[in-house]
Structures are given as structure tokens and as C-alpha cells.
N, C-alpha and C positions, 0 to 999 in steps of 0.2 A: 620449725621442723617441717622436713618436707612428706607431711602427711602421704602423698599418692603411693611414694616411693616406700616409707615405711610399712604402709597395709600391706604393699605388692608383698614385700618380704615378708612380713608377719604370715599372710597367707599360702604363700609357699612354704611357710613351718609348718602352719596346721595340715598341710598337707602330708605330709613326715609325719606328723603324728597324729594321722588317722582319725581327723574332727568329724563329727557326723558327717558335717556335708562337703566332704572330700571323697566318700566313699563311692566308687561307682556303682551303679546298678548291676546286676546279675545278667548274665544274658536270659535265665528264665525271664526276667522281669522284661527284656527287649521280644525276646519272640511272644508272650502274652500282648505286646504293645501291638506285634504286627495284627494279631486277630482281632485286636479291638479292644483286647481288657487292660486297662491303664487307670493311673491314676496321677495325682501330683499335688503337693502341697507347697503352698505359700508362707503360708507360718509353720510353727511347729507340728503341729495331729492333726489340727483337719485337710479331709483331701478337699479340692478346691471344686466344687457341682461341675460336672462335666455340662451342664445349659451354659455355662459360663466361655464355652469352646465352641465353635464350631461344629456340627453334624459329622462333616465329612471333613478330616483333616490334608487330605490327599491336595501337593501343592499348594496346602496356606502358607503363607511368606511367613516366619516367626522368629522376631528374635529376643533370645534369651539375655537379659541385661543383668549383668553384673548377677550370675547365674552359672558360672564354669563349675565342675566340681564331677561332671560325668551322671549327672543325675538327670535334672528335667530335659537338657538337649536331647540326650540320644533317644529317649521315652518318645518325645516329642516328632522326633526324623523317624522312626522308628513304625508310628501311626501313621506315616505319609507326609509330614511335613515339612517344610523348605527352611532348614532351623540356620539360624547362626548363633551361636557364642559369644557374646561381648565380654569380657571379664578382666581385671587385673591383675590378675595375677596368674606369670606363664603354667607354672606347676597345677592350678587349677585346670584350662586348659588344657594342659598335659592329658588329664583327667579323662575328659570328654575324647580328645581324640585315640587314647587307649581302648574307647569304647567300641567308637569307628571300626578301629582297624579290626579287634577280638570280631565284632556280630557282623562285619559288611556292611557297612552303614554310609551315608552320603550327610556331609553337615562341613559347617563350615567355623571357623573360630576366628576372633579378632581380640587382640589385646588394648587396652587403654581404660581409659578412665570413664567411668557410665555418666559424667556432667558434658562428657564431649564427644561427641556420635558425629564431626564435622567430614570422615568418611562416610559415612553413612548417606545415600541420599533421602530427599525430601520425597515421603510417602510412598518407602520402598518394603514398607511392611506392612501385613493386614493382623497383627499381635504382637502385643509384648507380654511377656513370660518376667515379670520383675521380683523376685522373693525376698525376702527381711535383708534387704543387704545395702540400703541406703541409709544408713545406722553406723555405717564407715565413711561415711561423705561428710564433708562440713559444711555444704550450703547444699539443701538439696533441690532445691529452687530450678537449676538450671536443670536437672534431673530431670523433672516433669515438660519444661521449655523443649526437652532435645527429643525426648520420647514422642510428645505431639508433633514436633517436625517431621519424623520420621516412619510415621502412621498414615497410609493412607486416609481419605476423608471416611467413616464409617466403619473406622477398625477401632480396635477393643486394648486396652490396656489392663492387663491384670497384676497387682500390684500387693506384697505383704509389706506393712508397716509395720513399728514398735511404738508402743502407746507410750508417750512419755515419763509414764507413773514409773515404767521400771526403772529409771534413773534416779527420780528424788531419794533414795532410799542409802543410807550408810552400808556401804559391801563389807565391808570388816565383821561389824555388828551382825550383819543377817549370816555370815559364814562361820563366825567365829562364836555366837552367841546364842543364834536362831533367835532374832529379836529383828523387828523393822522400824530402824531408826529414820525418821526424817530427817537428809542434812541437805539435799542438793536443791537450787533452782534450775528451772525451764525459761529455755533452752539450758542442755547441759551439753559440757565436752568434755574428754580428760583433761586436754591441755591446760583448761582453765580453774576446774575444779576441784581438783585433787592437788595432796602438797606434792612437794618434790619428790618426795623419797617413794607414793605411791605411782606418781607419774612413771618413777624408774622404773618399778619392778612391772607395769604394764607394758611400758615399752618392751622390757625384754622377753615379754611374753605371751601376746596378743596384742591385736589391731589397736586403735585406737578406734574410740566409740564419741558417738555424741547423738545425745537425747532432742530430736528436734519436736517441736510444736504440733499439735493439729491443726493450729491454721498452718503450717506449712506444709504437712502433711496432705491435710485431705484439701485446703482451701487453696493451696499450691497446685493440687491438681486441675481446680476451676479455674484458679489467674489464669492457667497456662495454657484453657481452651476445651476442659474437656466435660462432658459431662458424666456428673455420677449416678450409673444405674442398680448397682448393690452393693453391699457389706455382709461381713459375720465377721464375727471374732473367735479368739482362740487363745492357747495356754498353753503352759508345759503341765505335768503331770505335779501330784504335791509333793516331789520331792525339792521342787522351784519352792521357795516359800510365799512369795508374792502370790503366786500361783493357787495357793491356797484361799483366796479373796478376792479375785478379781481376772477377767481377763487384761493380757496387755499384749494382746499382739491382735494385730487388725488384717484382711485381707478386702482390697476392690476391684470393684469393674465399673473400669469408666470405656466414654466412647468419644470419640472425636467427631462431635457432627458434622450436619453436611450442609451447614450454614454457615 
């Protein structure tokens, strides 16, 4: 299956049907940005420490990877900042430049694949804006390779992950039963782990997913050059049942030193 192609499309449906994060931001929320009150999340609820940014965003070079949706770009251009859009999917994008044109905004958008940034040049950003969306990739590995390329020496990547643990768990049983079955190994995919018949009805109706590692999560981000300066974790609310026990979703800041 040609996974790129099917997310692109999958997410131009969730788009259509009004996914959380397809939803643009307000223009209150864009003039709040210009005076200075913003926020933005990586995972699901927490906002992400603004020490985590920049002072002054005014001409930071920033790009938003695999991040279209009209949400943290225009927030971001919005504060002063030199934003681009990487994303997959054109209807997301769509998204973002809806936003542009509505509040007068200046940002830029690029379509492809976030494991291949090879337009992109070598350290023509001083941030990356990365939120739970490598969870649709199947190796994420180059992810972190393209991102350090493309980071000036001394710039910051911030980055939300999905903790593995939300995968091992049987979806049937937790939706249909409110029980959390153990059935999957890590690494997980759909392609691999689910029978046909659940494979179908994913296909026709969201991305495909796949549960990577924290060594390739977070150790991924070391191979690749970078160092880790923080963490927090985070959650959906208990209406997630997992949710109820544990965090599974991760946010970082790493830096690309100057060695």
C-alpha cells in the first residue's frame, strides 16, 4: 500500500469532517497572537512553556512540520514569525492559507512528506514546531535525520510524540467493552497487526497508524545529532480510557549543538 498517498487522502477527509485539528483558529485567537497572548500545544492539553520559544519571535525562521491544519502556523506568523507549513496533505494546508488570506498574514506552505525536507535547505531554520503527527509515518527515523539537517547549528526542535503503550491495547475491547485488553507488540502498524477485515474498515476511514519505539522516538532523536534539554507528558481527558492510568503522549526540546 502506498501509505503517503493514502494518509494524504485520509487527511483531506478529516478535513471534511471537521477533526480537531483541522479546525482553524479564530481570528480573536490571531490578533491575541499579534499582542503577545498565544499559546500552543504539542500533545493533546498541555500548552507547550513558552521558555521553550524564543523571547522575541519577531523574524524566527520556523517551520511547522507535518503541522498544516490552520492552527499553530498562523498563531506562530501571527507573533512575528518567518513560518512555513510542511504538511501532506493539500486540504490541510488549504487550512492554513484560509487563515493568511481571512487576518492578513505572511506565511508560506509546502506539500510532501515530513521524512523528505530534500527542498528544504541545510540549516535554513532556527525551529521546528513538530506535533503528534509522526504516528502516520512508518520509519520515523529519517524524520529526525531531515529535521537536524535543516536546523541551523543552535536551534531548537520541539517535538510531540505518542508513547507506545497506546497501541498495545485491543480497540475493539476498549470501545466496545470499556476493558484494556493486551494484544499488540511494539513496534506496531495497522498494516501488520490487525486482520483484514479491521485493516478494511481503517482504511476507509482514517490514516493509517503505527506505534514506534522510544528508542526511536526519543533515542532517534540522539542518533540524529541532537541533544535533549526537556520533557512533560500529557493525556486526553478520561473520557480516553487509557487515559485514565497513565500518561501516553510525550512532548520535547531538543537542540542541535554547536559541536
Amino acid at each position: 500500500m502506498d501509505i503517503l498517498n493514502h494518509n494524504r487522502e485520509a487527511w483531506n477527509r478529516q478535513v471534511d469532517e471537521k477533526d480537531r485539528w483541522t479546525i482553524p483558529v479564530t481570528s480573536e485567537e490571531i490578533n491575541r497572537a499579534r499582542g503577545g497572548e498565544w499559546s500552543l500545544v504539542l500533545t493533546p492539553t498541555k500548552p507547550v512553556p513558552r521558555s521553550w520559544f524564543p523571547d522575541d519571535l519577531t523574524g524566527v525562521k520556523i517551520l511547522c512540520l507535518a503541522s498544516g491544519g490552520g492552527q499553530q502556523g498562523p498563531i506562530l506568523a501571527a507573533a512575528g514569525a518567518d513560518v512555513t507549513v510542511f504538511d501532506n496533505s493539500p486540504k490541510q494546508l488549504e487550512q492554513d492559507r484560509f487563515v493568511v488570506e481571512r487576518d492578513g498574514l505572511t506565511l508560506k506552505t509546502e506539500q510532501g512528506d515530513m521524512a523528505d525536507l530534500s527542498r528544504l535547505a541545510d540549516g535554513s531554520f532556527d525551529l521546528i514546531f513538530h506535533p503528534c503527527s509522526n504516528c502516520f509515518a512508518e520509519n520515523i527515523l529519517p524524520v529526525w535525520r531531515e529535521a537536524f539537517r535543516v536546523l541551523r547549528t543552535g536551534g531548537t526542535l520541539l517535538a510531540g510524540i505518542c508513547n507506545p503503550v497506546r497501541f498495545i491495547f485491543d480497540e475493539a475491547a476498549e470501545s466496545e467493552r470499556g476493558e484494556l485488553v493486551v494484544r499488540h507488540k511494539i513496534p506496531y502498524s495497522d498494516l501488520t497487526h490487525l486482520t483484514s477485515e479491521e485493516l478494511e474498515k481503517v482504511v476507509q476511514t482514517q490514516p493509517l497508524a503505527f506505534g514506534h519505539t522510544l528508542e526511536d522516538q526519543l533515542g532517534g532523536q540522539l542518533k540524529a545529532g541532537f541533544l535533549l534539554a526537556d520533557l512533560f507528558e500529557d493525556r486526553f481527558d478520561e473520557s480516553d480510557l487509557i487515559s485514565r492510568y497513565v500518561d501516553t503522549f510525550m512532548a520535547t526540546r531538543a537542540i542541535k549543538p554547536n559541536h
